[in-house]
C-alpha positions in Angstrom: -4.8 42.7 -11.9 -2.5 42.2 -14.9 -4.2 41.1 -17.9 -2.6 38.0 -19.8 -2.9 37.9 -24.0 -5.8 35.3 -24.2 -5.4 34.6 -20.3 -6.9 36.3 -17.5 -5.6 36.1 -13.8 -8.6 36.0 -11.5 -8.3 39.1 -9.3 -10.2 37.2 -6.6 -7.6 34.3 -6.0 -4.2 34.6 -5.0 -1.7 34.9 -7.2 0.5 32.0 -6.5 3.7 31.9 -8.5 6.0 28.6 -9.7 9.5 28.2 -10.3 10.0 27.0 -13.9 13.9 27.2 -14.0 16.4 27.9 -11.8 20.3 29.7 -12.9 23.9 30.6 -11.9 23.9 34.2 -13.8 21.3 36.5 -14.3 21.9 36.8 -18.1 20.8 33.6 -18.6 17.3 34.3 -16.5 16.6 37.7 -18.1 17.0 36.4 -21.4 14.7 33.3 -20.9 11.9 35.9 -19.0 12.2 38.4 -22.3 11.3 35.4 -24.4 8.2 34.6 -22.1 7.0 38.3 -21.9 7.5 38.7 -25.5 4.3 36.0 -25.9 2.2 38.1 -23.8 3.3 35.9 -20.9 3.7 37.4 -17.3 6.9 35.9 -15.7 9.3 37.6 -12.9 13.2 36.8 -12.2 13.7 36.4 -8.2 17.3 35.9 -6.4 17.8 33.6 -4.2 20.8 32.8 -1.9 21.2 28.9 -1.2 22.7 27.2 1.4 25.6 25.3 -1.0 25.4 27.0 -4.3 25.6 30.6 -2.9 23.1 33.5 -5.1 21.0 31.6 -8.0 17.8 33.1 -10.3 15.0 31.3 -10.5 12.3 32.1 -13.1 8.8 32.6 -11.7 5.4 32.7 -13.3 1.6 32.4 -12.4 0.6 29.0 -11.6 -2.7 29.1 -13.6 -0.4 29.4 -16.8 2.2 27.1 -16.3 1.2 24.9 -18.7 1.1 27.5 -21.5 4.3 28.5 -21.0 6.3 24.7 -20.7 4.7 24.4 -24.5 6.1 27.9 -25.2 9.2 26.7 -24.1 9.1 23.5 -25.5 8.6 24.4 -28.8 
C-alpha cells in the first residue's frame, strides 16, 4: 500500500477516496494535485462527464487524510 510522509494507509481497509475540488480544465486540477503531492500527500485527478456541465476534474484523495490536506490548502 502506498506509504504517506508521517501517514500510513491501512492496507487492511478500503481505500475510500473524497472529492476535495471539482474544475472546468485540467490545468487547473493538475496544478492543485502537484501542490498536494509535493507535501508527501497522495491525491489523484479523475474526469468526469456531467449531465449539464459537460467533462469536469475533480480532485481525489484518501479519506483518512482529508483533514491534513484542507489545512495544507488552507494555509
Amino acid at each position: 500500500m502506498q506509504q504517506l510522509k508521517n501517514h500510513s494507509v491501512n492496507p487492511s481497509k478500503e481505500l475510500r477516496m473524497v472529492t476535495i475540488a471539482v474544475f472546468k480544465k485540467m490545468e487547473h486540477a493538475v496544478q492543485l494535485s502537484k501542490k498536494i503531492t509535493n507535501k508527501g500527500f497522495l491525491a489523484y485527478v479523475a474526469t468526469r462527464i456531467g449531465n449539464k456541465n459537460g467533462l469536469n476534474y475533480r480532485l481525489l484523495i484518501p479519506e483518512e487524510i482529508h483533514k491534513e490536506v484542507k489545512k495544507l490548502l488552507i494555509h
